[in-house]
N, C-alpha and C positions, 0 to 999 in steps of 0.2 A: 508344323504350321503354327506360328507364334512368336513371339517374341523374348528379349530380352533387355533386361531394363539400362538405361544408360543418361547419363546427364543432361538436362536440358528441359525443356519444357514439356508442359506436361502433355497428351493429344493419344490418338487411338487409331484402331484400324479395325475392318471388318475381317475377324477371324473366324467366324461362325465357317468357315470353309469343310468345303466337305472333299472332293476329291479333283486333281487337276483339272485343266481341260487338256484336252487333245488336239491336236488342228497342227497350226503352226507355232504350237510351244516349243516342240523341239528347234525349230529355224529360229527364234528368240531366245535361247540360253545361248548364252557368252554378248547378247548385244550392249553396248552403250548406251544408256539414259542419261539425257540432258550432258554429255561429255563428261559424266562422272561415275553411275553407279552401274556396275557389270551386275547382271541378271545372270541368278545359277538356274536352278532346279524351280519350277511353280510347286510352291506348298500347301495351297487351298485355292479355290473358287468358291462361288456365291454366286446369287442372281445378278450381283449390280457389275463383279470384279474379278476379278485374279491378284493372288497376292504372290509376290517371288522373294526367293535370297538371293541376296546382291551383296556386292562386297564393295563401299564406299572406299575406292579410289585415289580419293586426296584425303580422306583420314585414315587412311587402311583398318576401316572396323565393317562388320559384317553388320545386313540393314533387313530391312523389309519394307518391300516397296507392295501397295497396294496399286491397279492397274485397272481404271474406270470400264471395261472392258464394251459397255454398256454404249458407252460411246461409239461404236464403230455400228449402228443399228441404226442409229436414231437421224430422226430429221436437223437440219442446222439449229432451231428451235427448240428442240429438245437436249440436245448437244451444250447449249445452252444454258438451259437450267440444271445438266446434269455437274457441267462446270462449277455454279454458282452453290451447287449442292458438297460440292469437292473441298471448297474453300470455305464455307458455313463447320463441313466437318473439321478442316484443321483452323478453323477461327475457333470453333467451340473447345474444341482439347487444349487450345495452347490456351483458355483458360482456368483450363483446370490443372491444379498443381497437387498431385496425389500420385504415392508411390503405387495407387491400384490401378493409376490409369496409365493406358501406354503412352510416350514419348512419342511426339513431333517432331522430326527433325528439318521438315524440306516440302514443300510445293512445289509442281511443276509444272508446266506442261509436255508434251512429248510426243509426237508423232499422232496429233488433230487431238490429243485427248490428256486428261489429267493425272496426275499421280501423287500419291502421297509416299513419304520416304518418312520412316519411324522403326524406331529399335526393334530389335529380333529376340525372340521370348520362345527358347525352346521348347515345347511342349503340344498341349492339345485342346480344343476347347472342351466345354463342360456338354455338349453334346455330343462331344466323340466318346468322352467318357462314358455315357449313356448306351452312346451304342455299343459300345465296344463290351461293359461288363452289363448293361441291362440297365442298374441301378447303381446307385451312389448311397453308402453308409450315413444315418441321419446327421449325427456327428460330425461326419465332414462334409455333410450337403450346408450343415448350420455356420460352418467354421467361413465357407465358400461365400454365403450369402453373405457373412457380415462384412468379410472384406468388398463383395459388390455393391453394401449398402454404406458402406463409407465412402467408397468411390462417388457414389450418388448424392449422397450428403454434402462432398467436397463441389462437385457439378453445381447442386440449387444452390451452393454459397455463391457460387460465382454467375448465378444467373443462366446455366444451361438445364434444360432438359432432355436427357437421353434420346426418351420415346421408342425404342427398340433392344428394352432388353432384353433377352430369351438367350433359353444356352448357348445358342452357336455366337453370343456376342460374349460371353464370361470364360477367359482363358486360364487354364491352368499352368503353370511353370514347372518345369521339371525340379525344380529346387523347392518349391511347394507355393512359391508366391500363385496370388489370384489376383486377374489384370479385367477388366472390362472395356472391353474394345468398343469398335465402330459409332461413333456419333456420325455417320452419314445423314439422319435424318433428322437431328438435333435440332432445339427451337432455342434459340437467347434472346433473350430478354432485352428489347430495346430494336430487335435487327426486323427486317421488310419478311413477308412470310417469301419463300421460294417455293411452298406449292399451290396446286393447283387450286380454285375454290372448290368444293368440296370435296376435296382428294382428302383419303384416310391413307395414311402411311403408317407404315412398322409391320410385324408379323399379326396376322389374324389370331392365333393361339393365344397370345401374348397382348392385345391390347386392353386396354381395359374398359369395361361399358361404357363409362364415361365417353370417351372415345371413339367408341363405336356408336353413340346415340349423336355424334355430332359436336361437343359440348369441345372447347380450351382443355386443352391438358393439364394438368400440374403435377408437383413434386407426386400426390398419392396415385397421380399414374403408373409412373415407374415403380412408385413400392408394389402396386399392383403385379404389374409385370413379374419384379422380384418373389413376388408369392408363385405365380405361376411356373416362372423358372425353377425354385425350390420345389414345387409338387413333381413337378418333370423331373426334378433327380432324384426325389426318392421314391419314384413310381414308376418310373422306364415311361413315359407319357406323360401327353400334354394333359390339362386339365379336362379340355374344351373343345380338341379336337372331334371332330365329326365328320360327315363323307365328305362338303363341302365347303370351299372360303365363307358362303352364306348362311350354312346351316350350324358353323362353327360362332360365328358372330352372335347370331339369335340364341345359343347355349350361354354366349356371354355375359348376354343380357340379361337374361330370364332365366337360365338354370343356376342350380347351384352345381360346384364341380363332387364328385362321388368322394368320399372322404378318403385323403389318403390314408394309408393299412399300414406304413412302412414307416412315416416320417420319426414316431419313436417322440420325444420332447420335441420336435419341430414340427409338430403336428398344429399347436393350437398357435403359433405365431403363419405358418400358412393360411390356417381357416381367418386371423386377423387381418394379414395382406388381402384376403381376398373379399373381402367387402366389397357390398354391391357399391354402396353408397362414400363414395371419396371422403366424407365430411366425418364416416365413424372407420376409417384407417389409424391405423397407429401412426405419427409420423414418425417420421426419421430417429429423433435420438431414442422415441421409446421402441422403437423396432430394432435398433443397434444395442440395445441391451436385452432384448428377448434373446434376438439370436446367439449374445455372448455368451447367457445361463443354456440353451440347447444347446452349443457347440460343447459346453459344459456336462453334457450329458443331463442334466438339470430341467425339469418342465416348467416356466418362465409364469409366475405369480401374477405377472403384470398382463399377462394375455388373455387373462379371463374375462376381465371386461370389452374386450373385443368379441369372443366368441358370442355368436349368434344363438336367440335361443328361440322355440317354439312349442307351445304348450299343444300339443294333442291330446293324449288320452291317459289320464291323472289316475286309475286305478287299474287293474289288470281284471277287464270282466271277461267272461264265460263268453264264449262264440256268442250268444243269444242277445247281449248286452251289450249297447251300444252309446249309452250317454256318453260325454266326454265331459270331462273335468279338468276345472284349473290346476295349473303347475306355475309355481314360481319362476318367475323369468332368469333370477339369478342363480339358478340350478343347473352346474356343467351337467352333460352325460355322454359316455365314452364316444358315442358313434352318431353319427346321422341315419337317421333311422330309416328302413327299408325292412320292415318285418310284417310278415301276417298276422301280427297280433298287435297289441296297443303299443304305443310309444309315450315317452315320457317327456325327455325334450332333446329338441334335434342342434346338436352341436360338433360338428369334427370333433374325434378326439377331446370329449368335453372337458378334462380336466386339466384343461390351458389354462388355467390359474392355479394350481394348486401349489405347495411350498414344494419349494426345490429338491431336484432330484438328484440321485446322485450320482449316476453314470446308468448308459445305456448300452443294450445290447441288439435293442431290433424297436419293436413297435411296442407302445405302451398295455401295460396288460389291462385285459377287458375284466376288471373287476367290477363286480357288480354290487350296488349297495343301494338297495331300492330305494326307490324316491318316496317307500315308506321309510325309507331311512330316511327322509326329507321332509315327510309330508303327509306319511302316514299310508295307512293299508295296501298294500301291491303294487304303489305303484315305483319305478325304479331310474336309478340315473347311477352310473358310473364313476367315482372318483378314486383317483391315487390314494399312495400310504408310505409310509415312512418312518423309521426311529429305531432303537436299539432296546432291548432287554434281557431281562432271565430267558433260562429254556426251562420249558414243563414236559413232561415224557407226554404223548397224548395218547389215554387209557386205550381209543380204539385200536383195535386186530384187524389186521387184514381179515375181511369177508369171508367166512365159510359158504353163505347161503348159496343155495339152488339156483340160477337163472330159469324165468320163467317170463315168458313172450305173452301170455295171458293173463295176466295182471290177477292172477288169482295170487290168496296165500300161498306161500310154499312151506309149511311145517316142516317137510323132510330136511329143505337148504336150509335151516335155523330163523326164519324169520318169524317175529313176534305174532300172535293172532291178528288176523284180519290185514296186517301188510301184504302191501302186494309191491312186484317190481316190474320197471316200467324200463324197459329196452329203448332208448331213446334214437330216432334217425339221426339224430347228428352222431351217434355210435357208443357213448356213454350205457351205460346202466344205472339205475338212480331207485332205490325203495320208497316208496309213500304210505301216509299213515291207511289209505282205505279206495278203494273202489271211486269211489266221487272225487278223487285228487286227478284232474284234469291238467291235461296238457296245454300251455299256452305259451307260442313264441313269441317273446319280448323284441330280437332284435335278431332275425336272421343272420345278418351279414356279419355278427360278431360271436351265433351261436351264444344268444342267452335264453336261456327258457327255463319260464315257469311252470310249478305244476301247486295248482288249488282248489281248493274244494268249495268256495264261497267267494269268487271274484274277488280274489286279493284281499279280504280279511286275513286267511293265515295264506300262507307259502311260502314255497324252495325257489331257489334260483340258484340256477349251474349257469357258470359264465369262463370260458376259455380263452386263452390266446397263446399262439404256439409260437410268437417272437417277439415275451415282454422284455419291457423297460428294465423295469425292478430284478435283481436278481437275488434280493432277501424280499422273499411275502412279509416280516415284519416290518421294516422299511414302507414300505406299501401303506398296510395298515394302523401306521403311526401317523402317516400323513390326512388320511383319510378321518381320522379320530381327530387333528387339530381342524377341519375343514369344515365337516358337521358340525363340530362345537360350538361353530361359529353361526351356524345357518338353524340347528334343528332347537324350540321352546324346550326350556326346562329339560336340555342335554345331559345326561351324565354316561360317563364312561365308567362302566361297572370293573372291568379288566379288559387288558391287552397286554398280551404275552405271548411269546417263542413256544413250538411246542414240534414234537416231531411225531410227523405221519408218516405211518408205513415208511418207515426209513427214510423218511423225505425231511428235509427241513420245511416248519410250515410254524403259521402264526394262527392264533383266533384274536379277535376284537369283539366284546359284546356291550352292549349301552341300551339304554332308554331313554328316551322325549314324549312331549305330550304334542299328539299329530290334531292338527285346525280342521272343524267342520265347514271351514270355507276351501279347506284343501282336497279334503275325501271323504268319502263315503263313509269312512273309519275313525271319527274323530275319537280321542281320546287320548289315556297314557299305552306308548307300546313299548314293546323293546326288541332287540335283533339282536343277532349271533353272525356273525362272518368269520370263514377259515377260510383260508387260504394256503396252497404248497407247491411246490415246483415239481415235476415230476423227472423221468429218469432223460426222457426224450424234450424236457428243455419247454415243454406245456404251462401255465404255470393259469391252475384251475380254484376259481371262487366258491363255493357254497353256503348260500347263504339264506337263513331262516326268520322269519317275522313275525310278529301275530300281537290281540293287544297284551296288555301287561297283564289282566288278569288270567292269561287262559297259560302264561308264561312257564309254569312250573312242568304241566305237560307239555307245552310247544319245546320246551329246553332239552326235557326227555327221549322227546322223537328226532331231534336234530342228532344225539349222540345216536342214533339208530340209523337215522341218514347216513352220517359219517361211517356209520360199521357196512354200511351195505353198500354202498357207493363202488362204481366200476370205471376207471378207465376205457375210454374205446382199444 
């Protein structure tokens, strides 16, 4: 179901198809259209159509004819506009001249109802592909969008608006080309509207607020759309979906969609598409270069200013403690947050800015670098890393110590007086300096969790993800070091170096800044420690230590004691 590209004007077709229909398909393969194009086999439907292979006649080349099917239901009057609708879509493609868009060959009419005749593109749309393996590789979800977003690019030059992108309109070619199909409900610029007045047209999943409130479309509509369609492939789901067309709409509006887990580098140019507000979208050319750098495997510098931010709770207090404090607005952090404990700032995949990455394997690793890396005392935000260096052997031994579920010392397992280890639900094991070093989750849904003995003055934070980005933790934490540099007073990078854990390849990063009493509860000079390593199952786990500068000399000492007692789930 799809097509293949062939010379001529540019134009498109509804391939979003999903399976024949049945009926009197079979009595219409082998029939004549318009005394020219024989009908083989029906290769998709759709709500509005059926689309077939035909084999053009008096050019003897293979077609695909789209078939208004829509028509045969309706009243003369609606017959009608479905017409007018037929010919808006192949008005609108024959002016777009783009090898992403499909080929217009032919208008007709045919037995009471319309057809469109446009070249045959072997393959499958980008929602078969979905259903078929689940999900779509970030990579090639990134690769898929740009060509959709240049296709779109070419449309607003020429004065069209899509208005129904969503997978089943984005075709893949068996040769690897990407085609964007059906302007059926396409708006140009200058033409009479053909719907109705208040008629909402295109897919509910896929429209964008804007749109849904009522409001003119424009060009950040369909980028919009382009965001949603890009979550749907690397997510196996729409963003927005919900039980119904209604209840889907009011998500659109008013919810934020759950941050995709999978997109990898295409994470922070979706959270960019998907902007409530049309006015803070990226347009087009800077959207067409996010997605070159994520097709890149690369996470796109340019997309941080898009990402959305929200200041919640600036320090990591104690269950009992409930002020909130400011956080800088221009502080990514890995996740949108959904945790039983504080939050720092809520952004998709926060580190949609960060410098380029250099090839990906899954979804960006949840490293964690507090937003006392930012800001000072506990509180925390997520960013990438990156770069090359030495390797240092790293002194720690795999663990001798005792586990023990009662958070008492274990003298006998080798742990230091008065440590205790703390069996953690998410399945880790983790040693702390004492009894008062409390549990507190940072951000469920990405599994970061702290444990402190004074609301975010000192802490640990254990931060995982089992399908990063980075596949050197130096890399990671190279990038991470030029990024702070740029954000944290009086920064300095003490070392950053290669170092190998428990046979792992792994990195530390450690620095000091001086954190603002406008920002935390902790104002002062501090400094952090961050390791990072991959593990054997392809985990690739942060640990990370903070405290202020003076108390540093012992916070450095307990962190190499972290590192020695530390457990994998």
């Amino acid at each position: 179901m799809a097509l293949r590209r062939f010379p001529g004007r540019a134009g498109i077709l509804t391939l979003a198809l999903s399976r024949p229909l049945r009926g009197n398909v079979n009595q219409m393969q082998g029939s004549l259209v318009a005394g020219r194009y024989r009908l083989g086999e029906s290769i998709g439907s759709g709500g509005m159509g059926r689309v077939w292979r035909a084999h053009d006649e008096v050019l003897h080349r293979a077609v695909a004819i789209k078939e208004l099917t829509a028509a045969l239901y309706v009243s003369d009057s609606e017959r009608t506009m479905l017409l007018a609708r037929t010919r808006a879509e192949a008005r609108a493609a024959a002016r777009i001249n783009h090898s992403a868009v499909v080929t217009v060959h032919d208008v007709l009419e045919h037995d009471g109802r319309p057809w469109i005749v446009m070249e045959l593109v072997e393959g499958r749309s980008l929602a078969d592909a979905v259903r078929d393996e689940e999900r779509v590789e970030p990579r090639e979800a990134a690769r898929i969008g740009l060509w959709v977003l240049r296709a779109l690019r070419a449309a607003h030059a020429a004065g069209v608006l899509h208005r129904d992108v969503k997978p089943g309109n984005v075709l893949l070619g068996r040769d690897g080309r990407v085609l964007l199909t059906d302007f059926g409900i396409a708006q140009i610029d200058g033409d009479t509207a053909i719907t109705r007045t208040g008629e909402v047209v295109g897919s509910v999943d896929y429209l964008a607020p804007e749109r849904v409130r009522g409001h003119d479309p424009g060009p950040a509509s369909d980028l919009w759309a382009l965001g949603a369609t890009l979550y749907t492939a690397v997510e196996g789901r729409s963003p927005f979906r919900r039980t119904s067309p209604l209840t889907t709409m009011q998500a659109v509006v008013e919810e934020q969609a759950d941050e995709p887990r999978r997109a990898g580098p295409l994470a922070p140019v979706i959270s960019a598409l998907l902007h409530k507000d049309p006015a803070t979208r990226p347009d087009a050319a800077r959207a067409e270069q996010m997605l070159a750098e994520a097709a890149e495997g690369r996470r796109p510098p340019a997309a941080q200013e898009y990402v959305p931010t929200r200041a919640v709770d600036a320090h990591v207090p104690l269950p009992h403690e409930t002020r909130p404090q400011p956080v800088p607005a221009a502080v990514p952090h890995h996740h949108q947050q959904h945790s039983n404990g504080p939050t720092a700032v809520q952004t998709p995949y926060g580190p949609a800015a960060v410098a380029p990455r250099r090839r990906v394997r899954g979804r960006m690793i949840a490293l964690v670098v507090v937003l006392a890396a930012l800001i000072g005392g506990g509180t925390a935000v997520v960013l990438q890393q990156g770069g090359r260096g030495g390797t240092t052997a790293d002194p720690s031994p795999t663990p001798t110590y005792g586990a023990t579920e009662t958070g008492r010392t274990d003298p006998a397992g080798g742990l230091p007086e008065g440590w205790v280890r703390r069996t953690d639900p998410y399945g880790f094991s983790v040693v702390v300096p004492g009894e008062d070093w409390k549990r507190v989750v940072f951000d469920e849904a990405t599994r970061q969790v702290d444990y402190t003995p004074d609301g975010g003055r000192h802490f640990i934070r254990i931060a995982a993800d089992d399908s990063p980005d980075f596949d050197d933790p130096y890399e990671h934490l190279r990038d991470l070091d030029q990024q702070i540099g740029q954000r944290l007073v009086d920064y300095r990078q003490l070392s950053l170096e290669r170092r190998v854990y428990r046979d792992r390849e792994s990195a530390r990063l450690e620095y000091s800044w001086t954190a603002l009493a406008k920002d935390t509860d902790f104002p002062g000079p501090r400094r952090a420690i961050d390791q990072m390593y991959l593990s054997r199952d392809g985990v690739e786990y942060a640990i990370y230590m903070s405290a202020p500068a003076a108390d540093w000399a012992t916070t450095r000492e307990q962190f190499e004691t972290v590192l020695q007692g530390w457990r994998e789930p």
